[in-house]
KOLLOKE-718281 format. One record per residue (C-alpha): x, y, z; residue in three letters. Coordinates in steps of 0.02 Angstrom, whole numbers, plus 32768, in hexadecimal, padded with zeros to 4 digits. Example, Ala and Ser with C-alpha at 12.3 -4.5 7.8 and 13.67 -1.06 7.14 Angstrom:
% residues 2
82677F1F8186ALA 82AC7FCB8165SER 
***
This chain:
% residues 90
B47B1609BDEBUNK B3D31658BDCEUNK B3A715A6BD80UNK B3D91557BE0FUNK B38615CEBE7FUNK B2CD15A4BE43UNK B2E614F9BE52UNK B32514F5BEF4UNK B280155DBF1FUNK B21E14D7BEC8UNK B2721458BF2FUNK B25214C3BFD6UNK B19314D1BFBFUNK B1871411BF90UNK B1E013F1C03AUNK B15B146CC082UNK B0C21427C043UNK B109136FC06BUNK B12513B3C125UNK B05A13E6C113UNK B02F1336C0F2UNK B09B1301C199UNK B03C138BC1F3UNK AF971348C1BCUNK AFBC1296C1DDUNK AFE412BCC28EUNK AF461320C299UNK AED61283C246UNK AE3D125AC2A7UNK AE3A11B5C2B0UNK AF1011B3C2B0UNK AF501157C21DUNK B00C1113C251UNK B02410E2C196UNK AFE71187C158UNK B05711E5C1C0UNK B0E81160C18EUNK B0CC1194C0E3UNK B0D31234C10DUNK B16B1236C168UNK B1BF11C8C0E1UNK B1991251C05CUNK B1D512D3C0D0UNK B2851273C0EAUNK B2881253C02BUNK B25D1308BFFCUNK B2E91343C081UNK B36C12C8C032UNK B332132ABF79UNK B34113D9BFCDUNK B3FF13B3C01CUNK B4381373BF8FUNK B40913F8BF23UNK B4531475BF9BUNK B4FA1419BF84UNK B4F21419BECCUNK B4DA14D5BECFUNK B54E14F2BF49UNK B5D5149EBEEDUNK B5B614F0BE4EUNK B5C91587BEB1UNK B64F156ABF0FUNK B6B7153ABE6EUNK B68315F4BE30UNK B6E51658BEC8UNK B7A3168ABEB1UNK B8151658BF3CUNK B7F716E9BFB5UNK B72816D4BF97UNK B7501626BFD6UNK B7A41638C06EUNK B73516D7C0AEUNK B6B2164FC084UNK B6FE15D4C0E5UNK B733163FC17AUNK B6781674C17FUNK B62415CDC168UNK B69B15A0C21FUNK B66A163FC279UNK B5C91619C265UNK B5D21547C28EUNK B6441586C322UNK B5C4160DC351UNK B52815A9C34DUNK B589150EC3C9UNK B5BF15A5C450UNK B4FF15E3C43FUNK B4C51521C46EUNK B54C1510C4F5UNK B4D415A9C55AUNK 
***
């Protein structure tokens, strides 16, 4: 997992510093619209990158926990999805 771990940081700061380059393409003087559509599109690609990475890990993860680990994981994972739609209803 610790293997996993760094590169998922890797990913994480990529996705940072691509963000950067959408920040400075909105703060261009003159504006550049294909700048900042280059930007964005290496934001969105970088994103796709960092999900899927996530989902990799998780499922080697997940395929580590016993039954019980799994569930408490599961009940968790919907208290907090449940929790987070009665905090947007407010």
């Amino acid at each position: 997992m610790r293997a996993h771990r760094k590169l998922f940081r890797g990913h994480r700061r990529e996705l940072r510093e691509t963000a950067k380059l959408v920040a400075d393409a909105l703060e261009a003087e003159p504006f550049d619209q294909a700048a900042l559509d280059a930007a964005l599109q290496a934001f969105r690609g970088q994103s796709v990158v960092l999900i899927d990475e996530g989902g990799r890990i998780g499922a080697s993860f997940f395929a580590m926990l016993n039954d019980e680990e799994r569930k408490q994981l599961g009940k968790r994972i919907r208290q907090r999805a449940e929790g987070r739609r009665k905090k947007k209803k407010k």
